[in-house]
C-alpha positions as MATLAB code, in Angstrom:
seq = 'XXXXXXXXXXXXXXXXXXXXXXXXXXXXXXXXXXXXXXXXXXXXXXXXXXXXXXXXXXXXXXXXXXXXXXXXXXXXXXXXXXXXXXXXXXXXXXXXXXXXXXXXXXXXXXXXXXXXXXXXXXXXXXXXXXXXXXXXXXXXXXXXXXXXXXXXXXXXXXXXXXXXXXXXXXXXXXXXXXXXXXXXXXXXXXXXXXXXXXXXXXXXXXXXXXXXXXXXXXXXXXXXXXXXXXXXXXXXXXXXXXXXXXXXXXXXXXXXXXXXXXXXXXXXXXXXXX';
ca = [
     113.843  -36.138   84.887;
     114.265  -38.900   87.309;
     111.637  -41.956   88.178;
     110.948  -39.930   91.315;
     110.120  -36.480   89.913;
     108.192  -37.793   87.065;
     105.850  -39.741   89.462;
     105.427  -36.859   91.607;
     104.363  -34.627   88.487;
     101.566  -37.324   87.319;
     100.140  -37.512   90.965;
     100.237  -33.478   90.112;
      98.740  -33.741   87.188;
      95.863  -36.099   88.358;
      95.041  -34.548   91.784;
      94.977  -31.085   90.066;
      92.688  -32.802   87.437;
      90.263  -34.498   90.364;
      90.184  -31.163   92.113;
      89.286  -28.905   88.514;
      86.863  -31.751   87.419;
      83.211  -29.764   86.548;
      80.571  -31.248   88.537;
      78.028  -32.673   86.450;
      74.350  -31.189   87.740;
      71.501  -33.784   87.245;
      68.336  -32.400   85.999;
      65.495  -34.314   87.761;
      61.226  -33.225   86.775;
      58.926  -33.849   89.783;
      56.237  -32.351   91.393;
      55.386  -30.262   94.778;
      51.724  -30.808   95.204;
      51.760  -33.742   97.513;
      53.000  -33.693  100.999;
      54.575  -35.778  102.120;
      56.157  -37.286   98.562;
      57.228  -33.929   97.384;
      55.758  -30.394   98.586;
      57.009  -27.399   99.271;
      57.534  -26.049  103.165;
      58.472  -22.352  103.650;
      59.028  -22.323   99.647;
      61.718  -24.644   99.845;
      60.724  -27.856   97.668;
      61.266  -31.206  100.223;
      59.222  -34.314  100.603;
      60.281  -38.267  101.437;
      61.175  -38.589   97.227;
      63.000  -35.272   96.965;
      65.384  -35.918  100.539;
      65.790  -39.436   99.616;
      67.592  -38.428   96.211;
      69.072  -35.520   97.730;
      70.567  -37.691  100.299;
      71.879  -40.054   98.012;
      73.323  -37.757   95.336;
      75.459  -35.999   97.858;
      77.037  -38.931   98.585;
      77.978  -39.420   94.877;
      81.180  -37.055   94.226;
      81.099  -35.338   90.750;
      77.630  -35.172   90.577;
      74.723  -32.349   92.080;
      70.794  -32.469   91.454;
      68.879  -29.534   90.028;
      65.310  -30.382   90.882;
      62.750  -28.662   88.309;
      58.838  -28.640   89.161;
      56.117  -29.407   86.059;
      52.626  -30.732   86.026;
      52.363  -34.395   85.838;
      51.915  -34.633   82.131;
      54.856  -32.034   81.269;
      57.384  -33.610   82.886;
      55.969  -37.168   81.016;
      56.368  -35.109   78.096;
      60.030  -33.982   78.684;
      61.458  -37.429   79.359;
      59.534  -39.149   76.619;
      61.603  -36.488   74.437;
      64.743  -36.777   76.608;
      64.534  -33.417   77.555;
      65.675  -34.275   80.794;
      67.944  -36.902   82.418;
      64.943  -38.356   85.170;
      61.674  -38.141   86.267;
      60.590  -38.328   90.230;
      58.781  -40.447   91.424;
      57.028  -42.857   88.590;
      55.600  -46.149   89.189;
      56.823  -48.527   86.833;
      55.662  -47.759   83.507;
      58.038  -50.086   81.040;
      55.358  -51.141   79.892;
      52.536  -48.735   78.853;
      54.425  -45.612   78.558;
      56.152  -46.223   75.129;
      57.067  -43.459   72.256;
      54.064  -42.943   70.176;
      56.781  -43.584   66.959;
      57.230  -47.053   65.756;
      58.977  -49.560   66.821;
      57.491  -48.594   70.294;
      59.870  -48.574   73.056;
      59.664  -47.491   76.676;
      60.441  -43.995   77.431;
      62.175  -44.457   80.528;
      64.588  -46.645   81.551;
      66.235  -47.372   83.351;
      64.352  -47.541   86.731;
      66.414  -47.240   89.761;
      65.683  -49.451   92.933;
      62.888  -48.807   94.602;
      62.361  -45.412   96.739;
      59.512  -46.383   98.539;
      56.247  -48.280   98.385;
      53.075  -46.531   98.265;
      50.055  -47.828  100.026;
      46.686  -46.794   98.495;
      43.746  -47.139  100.825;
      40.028  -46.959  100.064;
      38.472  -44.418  103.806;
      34.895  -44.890  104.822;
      32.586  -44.147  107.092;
      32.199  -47.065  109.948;
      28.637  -47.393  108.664;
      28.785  -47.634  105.561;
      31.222  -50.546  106.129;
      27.865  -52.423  107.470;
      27.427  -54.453  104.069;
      30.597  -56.296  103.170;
      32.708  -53.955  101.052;
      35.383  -57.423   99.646;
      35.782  -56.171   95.871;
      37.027  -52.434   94.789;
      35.165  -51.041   93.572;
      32.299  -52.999   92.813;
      30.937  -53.708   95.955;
      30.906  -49.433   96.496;
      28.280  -48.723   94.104;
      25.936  -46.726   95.204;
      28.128  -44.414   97.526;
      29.732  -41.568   97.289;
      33.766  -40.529   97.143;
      36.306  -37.950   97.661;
      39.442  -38.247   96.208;
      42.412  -35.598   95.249;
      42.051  -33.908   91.195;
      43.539  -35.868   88.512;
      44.504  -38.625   90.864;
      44.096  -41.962   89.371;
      45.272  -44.344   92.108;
      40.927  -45.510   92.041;
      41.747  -47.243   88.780;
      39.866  -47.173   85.995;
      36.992  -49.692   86.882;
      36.539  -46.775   89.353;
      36.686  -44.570   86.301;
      33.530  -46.006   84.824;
      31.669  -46.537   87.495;
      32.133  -43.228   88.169;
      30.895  -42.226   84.322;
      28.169  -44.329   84.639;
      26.871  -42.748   87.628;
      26.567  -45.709   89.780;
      29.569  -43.975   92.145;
      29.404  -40.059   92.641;
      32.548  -38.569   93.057;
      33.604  -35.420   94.410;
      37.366  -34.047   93.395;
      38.989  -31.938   95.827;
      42.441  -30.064   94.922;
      44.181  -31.794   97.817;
      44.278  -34.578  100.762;
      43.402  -32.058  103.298;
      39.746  -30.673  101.302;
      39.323  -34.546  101.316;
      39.505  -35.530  104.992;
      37.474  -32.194  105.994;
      34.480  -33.334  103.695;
      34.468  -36.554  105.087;
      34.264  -35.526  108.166;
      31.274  -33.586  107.364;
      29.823  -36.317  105.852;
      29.412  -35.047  102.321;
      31.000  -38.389  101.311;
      31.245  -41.708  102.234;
      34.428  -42.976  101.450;
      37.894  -40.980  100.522;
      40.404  -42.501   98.010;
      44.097  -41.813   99.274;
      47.768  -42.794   98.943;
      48.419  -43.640  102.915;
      50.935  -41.620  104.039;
      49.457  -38.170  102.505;
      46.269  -38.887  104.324;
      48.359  -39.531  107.374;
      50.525  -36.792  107.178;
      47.678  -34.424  106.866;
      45.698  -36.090  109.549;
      48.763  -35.208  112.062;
      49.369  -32.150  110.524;
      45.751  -30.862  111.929;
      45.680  -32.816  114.553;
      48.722  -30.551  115.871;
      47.596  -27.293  114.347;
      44.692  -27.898  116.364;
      42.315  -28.012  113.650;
      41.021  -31.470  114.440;
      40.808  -33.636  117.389;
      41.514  -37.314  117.204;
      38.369  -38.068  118.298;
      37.336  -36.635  115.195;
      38.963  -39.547  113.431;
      37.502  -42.203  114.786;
      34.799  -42.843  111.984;
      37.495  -42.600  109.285;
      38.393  -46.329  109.176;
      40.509  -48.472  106.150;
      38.096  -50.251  104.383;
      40.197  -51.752  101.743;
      43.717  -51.661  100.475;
      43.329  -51.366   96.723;
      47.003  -51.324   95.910;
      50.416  -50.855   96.210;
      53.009  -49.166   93.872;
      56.121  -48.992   94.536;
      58.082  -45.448   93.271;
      61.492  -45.191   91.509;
      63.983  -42.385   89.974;
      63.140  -43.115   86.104;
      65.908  -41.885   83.677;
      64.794  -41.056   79.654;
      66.346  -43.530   77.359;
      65.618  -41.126   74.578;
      68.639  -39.071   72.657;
      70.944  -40.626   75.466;
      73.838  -39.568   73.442;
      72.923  -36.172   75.389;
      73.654  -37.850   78.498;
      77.041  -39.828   78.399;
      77.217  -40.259   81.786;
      74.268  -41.882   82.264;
      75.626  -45.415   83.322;
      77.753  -44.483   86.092;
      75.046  -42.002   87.538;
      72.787  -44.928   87.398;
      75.245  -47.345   89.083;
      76.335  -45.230   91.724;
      72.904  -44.004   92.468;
      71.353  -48.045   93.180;
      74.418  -47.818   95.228;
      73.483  -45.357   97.947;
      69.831  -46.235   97.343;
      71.124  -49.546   98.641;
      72.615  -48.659  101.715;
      70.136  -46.328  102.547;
      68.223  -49.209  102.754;
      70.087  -51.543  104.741;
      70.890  -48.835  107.135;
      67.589  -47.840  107.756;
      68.017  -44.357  106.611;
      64.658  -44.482  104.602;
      62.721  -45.253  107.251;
      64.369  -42.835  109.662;
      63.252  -39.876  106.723;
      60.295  -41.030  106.453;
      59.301  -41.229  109.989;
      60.955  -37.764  109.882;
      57.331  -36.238  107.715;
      55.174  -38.448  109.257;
      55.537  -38.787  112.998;
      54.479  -35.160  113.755;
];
């Protein structure tokens, strides 16, 4: 066999190769409970976190995400066992989530770039913003709060103000039961991540539910913090996961230009301009 043929049987052998290569699926835990960050819509699962990552691992040939939905503390569970590659969305965690086995290590990393910040805003009624309301949340003792179940954005200051009685809080089982009981004036303030709050608030406003004159005596009292949320990847029984490195390089990658390009924004805008 010549120089020539053999050539043209290795570019053969390697495109036949590329083309038969077995796509790797990537199984990511998140949730569906909180539009817009990840919800479902018609029974499909979507959301800003779930498009983002869908966006950016088509763009990443050999590789497809399989999106599973857990409660909160199961998926925690799985990736703290490496049961699965990634978890959707976390804060960062590196350093109180750690395996309850010594030496004590973090469970997840690592943490890709940033996905998006979070803005969590302290609602109130324009009265009760009167008095000066400077420190969360000890300058809100005394009143009364909404916020969604299990949510923990309040902090736990919040926590024990709360067990101590000197805040009474009502839970609600999502953004929407929130904003409806402050508008009857049940409560005096709401707890809320910013864009769920405003997502809903739109979302009634053009299902005609609410008017925006309605709205006018919800104002932002406080911003009480921001927390930025990432793709977190197990770093537990990795051998499992051999590809890990290269998924997690490529994947910063299109996270990148997403970025720069303004794609975020633009998907974003997409849930919350309504």
């Amino acid at each position: 066999m010549n120089r020539g043929s053999l050539l043209l049987l290795l570019a053969l052998i390697v495109s036949y190769s590329a083309s038969g290569a077995k796509t790797q699926k990537i199984r990511i835990a998140t949730y569906d409970i909180l539009p817009p960050y990840a919800f479902r819509q018609d029974d499909k699962l979507t959301g800003v976190y779930i498009e983002i990552v869908k966006e950016a691992i088509t763009k990443m040939p050999g590789y497809e995400v399989e999106f599973e939905v857990y409660p909160w503390a199961r998926a925690k569970q799985m990736v703290m066992k490496g049961e699965i590659f990634g978890i959707l969305p976390p804060y960062f965690h590196a350093h109180d989530w750690l395996t309850q086995k010594s030496p004590k290590k973090a469970y997840i990393w690592p943490y890709s770039l940033q996905l998006l910040l979070q803005t969590d805003i302290v609602y109130c009624q324009k009265d009760v913003l009167k008095a000066p309301r400077n420190r969360f949340p000890e300058d809100y003792k005394g009143l009364s709060f909404a916020k969604f179940r299990g949510d923990g954005r309040a902090g736990p200051k919040f926590a024990k103000m709360v067990e101590n009685n000197e805040i009474k809080l009502t839970e609600v089982d999502n953004v929407r039961s929130s904003i409806f009981i402050f508008l009857s004036k049940r409560v005096d303030c709401v707890v809320s991540s910013r864009l769920p709050f405003k997502w809903w608030k739109n979302k009634l406003i053009a299902a005609g539910e609410l008017k925006s004159s309605n709205l006018d005596a919800i104002t932002e009292a406080k911003i009480i913090s921001k927390n930025a949320g990432y793709l977190g990847y197990t770093d537990i029984n990795t051998e499992q996961y051999p590809y890990k490195d290269d998924f997690v390089q490529k994947f910063d990658i299109q996270i990148y230009h997403m970025k720069k390009s303004g794609r975020i924004d633009e998907l974003i805008s997409s849930f919350t301009d309504i």
